[in-house]
Backbone as a printed PyTorch tensor [residue, N CA C, xyz], in Angstrom:
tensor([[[11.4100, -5.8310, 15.9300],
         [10.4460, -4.7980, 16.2280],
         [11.1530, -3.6360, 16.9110]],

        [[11.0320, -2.3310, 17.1280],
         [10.7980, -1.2560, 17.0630],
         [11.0770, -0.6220, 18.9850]],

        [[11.9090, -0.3590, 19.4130],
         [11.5920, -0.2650, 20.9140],
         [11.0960,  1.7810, 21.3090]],

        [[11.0270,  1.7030, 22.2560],
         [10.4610,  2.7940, 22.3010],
         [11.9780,  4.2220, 22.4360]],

        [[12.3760,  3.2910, 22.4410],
         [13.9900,  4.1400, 22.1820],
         [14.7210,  4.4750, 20.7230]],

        [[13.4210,  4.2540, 19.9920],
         [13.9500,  4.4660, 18.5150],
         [13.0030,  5.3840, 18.3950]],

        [[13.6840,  6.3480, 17.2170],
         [13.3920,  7.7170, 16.6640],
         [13.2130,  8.0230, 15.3340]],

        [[12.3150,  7.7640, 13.9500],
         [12.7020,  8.0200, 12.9840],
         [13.7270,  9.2550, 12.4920]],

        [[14.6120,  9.2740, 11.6620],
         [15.6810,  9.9660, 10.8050],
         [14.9330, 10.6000, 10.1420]],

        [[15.5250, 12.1370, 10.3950],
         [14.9120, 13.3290,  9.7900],
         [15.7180, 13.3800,  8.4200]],

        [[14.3030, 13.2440,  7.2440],
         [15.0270, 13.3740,  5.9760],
         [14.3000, 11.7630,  5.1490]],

        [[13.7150, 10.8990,  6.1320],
         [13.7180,  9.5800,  5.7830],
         [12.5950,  8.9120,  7.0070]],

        [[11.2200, 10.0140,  7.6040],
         [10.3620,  9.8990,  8.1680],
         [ 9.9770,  8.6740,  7.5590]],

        [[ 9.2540,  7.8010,  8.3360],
         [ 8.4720,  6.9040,  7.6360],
         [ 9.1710,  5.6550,  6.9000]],

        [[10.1710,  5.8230,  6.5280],
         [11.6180,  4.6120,  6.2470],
         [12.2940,  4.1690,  7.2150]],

        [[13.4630,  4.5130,  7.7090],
         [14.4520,  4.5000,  8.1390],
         [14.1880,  5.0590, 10.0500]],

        [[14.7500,  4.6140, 10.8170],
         [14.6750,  5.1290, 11.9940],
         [15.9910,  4.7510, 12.9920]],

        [[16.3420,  5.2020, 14.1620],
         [17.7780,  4.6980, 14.2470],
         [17.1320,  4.8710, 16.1360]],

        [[17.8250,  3.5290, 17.0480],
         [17.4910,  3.9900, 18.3520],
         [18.7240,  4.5200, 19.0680]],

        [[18.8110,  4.9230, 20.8310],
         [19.6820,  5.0780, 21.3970],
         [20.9580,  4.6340, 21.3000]],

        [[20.8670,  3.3280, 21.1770],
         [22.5110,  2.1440, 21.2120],
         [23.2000,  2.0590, 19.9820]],

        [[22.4240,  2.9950, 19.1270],
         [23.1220,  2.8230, 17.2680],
         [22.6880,  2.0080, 16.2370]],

        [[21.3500,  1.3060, 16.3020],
         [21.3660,  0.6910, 15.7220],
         [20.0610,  0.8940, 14.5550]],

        [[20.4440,  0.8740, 13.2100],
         [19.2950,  1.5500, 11.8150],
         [18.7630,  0.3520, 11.5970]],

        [[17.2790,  0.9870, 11.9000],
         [16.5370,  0.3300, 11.5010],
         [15.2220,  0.6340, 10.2260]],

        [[14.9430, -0.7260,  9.0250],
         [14.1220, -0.2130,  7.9070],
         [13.0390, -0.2980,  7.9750]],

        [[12.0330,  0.5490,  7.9420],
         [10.7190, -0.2420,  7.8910],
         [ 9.8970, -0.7690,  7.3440]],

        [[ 8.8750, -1.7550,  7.2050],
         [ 8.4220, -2.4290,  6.3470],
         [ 7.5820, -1.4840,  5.2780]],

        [[ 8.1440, -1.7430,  4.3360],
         [ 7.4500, -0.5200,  3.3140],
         [ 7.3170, -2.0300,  1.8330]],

        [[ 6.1320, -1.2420,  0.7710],
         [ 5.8900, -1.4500, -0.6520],
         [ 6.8960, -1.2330, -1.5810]],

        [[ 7.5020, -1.5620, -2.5220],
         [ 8.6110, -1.6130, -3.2250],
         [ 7.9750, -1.0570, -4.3590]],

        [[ 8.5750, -0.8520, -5.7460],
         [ 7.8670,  0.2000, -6.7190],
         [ 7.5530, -0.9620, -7.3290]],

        [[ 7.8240, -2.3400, -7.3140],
         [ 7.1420, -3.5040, -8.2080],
         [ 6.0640, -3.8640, -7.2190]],

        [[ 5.3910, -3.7450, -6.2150],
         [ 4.5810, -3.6140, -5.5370],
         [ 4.2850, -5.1500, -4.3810]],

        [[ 5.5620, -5.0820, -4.0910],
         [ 6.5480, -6.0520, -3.3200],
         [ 6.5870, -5.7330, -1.9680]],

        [[ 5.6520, -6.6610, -0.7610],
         [ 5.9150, -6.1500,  0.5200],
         [ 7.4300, -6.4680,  1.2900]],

        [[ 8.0520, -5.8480,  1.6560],
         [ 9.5050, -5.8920,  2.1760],
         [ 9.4080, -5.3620,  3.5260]],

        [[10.0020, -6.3630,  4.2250],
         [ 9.4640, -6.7200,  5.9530],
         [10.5490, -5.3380,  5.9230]],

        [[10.5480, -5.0730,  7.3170],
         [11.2050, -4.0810,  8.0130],
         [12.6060, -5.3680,  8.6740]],

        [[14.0560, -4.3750,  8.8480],
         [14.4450, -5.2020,  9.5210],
         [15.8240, -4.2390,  9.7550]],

        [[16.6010, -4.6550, 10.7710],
         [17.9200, -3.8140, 10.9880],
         [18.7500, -3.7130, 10.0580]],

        [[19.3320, -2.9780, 10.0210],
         [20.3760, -2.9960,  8.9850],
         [21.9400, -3.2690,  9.3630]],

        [[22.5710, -3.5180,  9.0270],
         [23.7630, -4.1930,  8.9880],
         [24.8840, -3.2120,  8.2620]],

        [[25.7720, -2.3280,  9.0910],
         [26.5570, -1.5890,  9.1150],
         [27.9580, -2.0530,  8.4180]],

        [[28.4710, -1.1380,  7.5050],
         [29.6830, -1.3670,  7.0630],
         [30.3650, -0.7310,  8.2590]],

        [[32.0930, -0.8410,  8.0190],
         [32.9120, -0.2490,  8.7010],
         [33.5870,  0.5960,  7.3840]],

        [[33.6840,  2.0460,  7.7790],
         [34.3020,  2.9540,  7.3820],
         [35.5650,  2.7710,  6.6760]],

        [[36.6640,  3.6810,  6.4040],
         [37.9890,  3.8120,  6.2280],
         [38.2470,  3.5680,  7.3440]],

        [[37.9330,  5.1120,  8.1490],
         [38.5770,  5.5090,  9.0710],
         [38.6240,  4.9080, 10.8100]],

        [[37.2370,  3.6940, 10.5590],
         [36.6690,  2.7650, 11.7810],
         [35.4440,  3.2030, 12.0590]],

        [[34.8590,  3.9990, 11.8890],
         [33.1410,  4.3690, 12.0520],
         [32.2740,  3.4190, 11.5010]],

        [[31.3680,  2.9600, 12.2370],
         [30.2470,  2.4280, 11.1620],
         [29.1910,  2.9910, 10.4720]],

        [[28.8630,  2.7520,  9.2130],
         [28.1620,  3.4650,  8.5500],
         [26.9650,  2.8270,  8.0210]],

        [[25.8710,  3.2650,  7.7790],
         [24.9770,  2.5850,  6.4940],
         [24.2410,  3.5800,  5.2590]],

        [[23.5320,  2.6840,  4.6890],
         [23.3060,  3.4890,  3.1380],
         [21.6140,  3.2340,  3.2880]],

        [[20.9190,  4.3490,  3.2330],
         [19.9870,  4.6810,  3.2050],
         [19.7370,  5.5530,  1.4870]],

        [[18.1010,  5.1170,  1.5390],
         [17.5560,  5.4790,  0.2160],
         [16.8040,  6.1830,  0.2570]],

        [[16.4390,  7.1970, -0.7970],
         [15.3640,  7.6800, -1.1450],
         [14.9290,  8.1730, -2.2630]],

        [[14.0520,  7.7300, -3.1780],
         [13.6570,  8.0340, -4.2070],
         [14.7950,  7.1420, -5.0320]],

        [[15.0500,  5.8460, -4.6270],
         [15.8740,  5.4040, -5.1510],
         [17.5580,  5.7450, -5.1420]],

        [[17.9940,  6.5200, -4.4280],
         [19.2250,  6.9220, -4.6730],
         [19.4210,  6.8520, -3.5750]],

        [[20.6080,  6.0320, -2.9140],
         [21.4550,  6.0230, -1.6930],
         [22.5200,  6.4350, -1.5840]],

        [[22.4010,  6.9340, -0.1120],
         [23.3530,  8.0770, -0.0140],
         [23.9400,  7.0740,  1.7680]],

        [[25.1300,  7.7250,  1.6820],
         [26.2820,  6.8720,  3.2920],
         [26.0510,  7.9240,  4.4220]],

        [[25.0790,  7.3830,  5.4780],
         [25.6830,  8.0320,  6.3860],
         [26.2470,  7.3000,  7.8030]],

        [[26.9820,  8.1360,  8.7690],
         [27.7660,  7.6500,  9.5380],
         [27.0410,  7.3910, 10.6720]],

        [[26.9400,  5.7570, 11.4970],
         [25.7810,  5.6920, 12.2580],
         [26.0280,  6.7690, 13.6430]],

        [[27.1140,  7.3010, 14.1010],
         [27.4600,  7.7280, 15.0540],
         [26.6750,  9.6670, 14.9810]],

        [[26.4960, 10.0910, 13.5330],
         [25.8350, 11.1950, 13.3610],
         [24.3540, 10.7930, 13.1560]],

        [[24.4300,  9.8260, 12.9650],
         [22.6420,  9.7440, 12.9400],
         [21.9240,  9.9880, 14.1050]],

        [[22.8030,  9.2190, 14.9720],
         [22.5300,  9.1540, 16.6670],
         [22.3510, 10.2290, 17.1430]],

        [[23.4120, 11.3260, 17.0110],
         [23.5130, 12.3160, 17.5000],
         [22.4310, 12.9630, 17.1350]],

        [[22.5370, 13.1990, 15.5980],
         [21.4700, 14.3140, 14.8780],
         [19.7380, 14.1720, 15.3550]],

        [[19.7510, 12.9280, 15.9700],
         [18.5090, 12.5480, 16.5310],
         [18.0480, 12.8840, 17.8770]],

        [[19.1470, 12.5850, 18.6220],
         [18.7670, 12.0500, 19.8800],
         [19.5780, 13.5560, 20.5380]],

        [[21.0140, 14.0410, 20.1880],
         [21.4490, 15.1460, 20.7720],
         [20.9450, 16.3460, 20.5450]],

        [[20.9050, 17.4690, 21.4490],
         [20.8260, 18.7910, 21.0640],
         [21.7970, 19.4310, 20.9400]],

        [[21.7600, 20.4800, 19.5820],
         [22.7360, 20.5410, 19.5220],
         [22.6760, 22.6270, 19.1420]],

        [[22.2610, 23.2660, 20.6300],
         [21.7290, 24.6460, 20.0510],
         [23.2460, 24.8490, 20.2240]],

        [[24.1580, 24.5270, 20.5600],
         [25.7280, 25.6070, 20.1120],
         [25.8990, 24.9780, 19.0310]],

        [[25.3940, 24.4850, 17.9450],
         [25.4940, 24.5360, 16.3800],
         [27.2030, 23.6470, 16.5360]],

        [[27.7100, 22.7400, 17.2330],
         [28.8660, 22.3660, 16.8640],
         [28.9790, 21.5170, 15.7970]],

        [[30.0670, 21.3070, 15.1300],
         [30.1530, 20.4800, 13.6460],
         [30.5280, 19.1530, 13.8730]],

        [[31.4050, 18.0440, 14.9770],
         [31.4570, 17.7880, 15.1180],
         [30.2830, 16.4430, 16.4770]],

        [[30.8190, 15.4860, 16.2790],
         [30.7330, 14.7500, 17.1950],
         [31.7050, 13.7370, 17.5150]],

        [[31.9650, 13.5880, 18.8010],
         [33.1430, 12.8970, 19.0060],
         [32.5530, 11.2740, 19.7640]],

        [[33.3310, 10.1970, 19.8910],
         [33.1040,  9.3850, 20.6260],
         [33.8060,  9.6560, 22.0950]],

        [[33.1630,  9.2500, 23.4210],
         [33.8640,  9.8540, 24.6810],
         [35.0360,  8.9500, 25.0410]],

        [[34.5070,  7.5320, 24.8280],
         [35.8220,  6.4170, 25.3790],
         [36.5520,  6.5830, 24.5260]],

        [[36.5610,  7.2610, 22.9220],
         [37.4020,  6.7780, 21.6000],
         [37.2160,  5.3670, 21.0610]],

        [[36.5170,  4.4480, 21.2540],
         [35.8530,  3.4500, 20.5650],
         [34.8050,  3.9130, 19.6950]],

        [[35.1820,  4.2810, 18.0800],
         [34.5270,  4.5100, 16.8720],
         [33.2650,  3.7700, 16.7100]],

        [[33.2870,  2.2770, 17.3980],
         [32.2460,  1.1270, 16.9060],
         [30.7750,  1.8420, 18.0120]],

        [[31.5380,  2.1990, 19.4460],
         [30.3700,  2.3870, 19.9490],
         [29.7110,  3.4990, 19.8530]],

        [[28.5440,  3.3440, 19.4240],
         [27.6600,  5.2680, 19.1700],
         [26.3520,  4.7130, 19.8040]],

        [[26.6090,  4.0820, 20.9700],
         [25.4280,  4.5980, 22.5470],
         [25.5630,  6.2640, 22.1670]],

        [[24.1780,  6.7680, 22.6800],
         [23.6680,  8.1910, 23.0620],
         [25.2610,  8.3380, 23.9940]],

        [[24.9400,  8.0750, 24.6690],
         [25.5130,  8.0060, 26.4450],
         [27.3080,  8.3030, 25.8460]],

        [[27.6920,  7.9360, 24.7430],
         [29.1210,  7.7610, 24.7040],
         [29.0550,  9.0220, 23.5610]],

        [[28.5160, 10.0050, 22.9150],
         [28.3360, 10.9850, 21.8460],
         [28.4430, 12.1380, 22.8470]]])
């Protein structure tokens, strides 16, 4: 379940939502064969480069993103428009708010 520290992902309202500590979560949605499919975390690959990532859908087509920008793009502000996000300790795995 869902804590109050999670935020749905802009782009994927109503699907997909990601909380503070990094972690994507799906939500229980109807399938197009008309199949109830529980909600549940998702389970992160590791990158090339050491980031973890997951693959989110829509309209059928999944696309990779990096859990450490999800975090950010959610939870940070970001009015100086920077392109980046960095990790603060340099541990890639962790994307806490607190460490972005």
């Amino acid at each position: 379940m869902l804590s109050e520290s999670a935020k749905d992902i802009a782009g994927y309202e109503g699907k997909y939502a990601v909380t503070t500590d990094g972690r994507v979560y799906s939500h229980s949605r109807v399938d197009d064969g008309g199949k109830l499919r529980k909600g549940r975390w998702l389970k992160p690959n590791v990158y090339g480069y050491g980031y973890l990532q997951v693959s989110l859908y829509s309209e059928g087509v999944a696309k990779k993103h990096k859990v450490h920008r999800l975090v950010a793009e959610t939870f940070i502000d970001n009015k100086k428009l920077c392109p980046q996000v960095n990790h603060k300790n340099g541990i890639k795995t962790d994307n806490n708010v607190s460490n972005l």
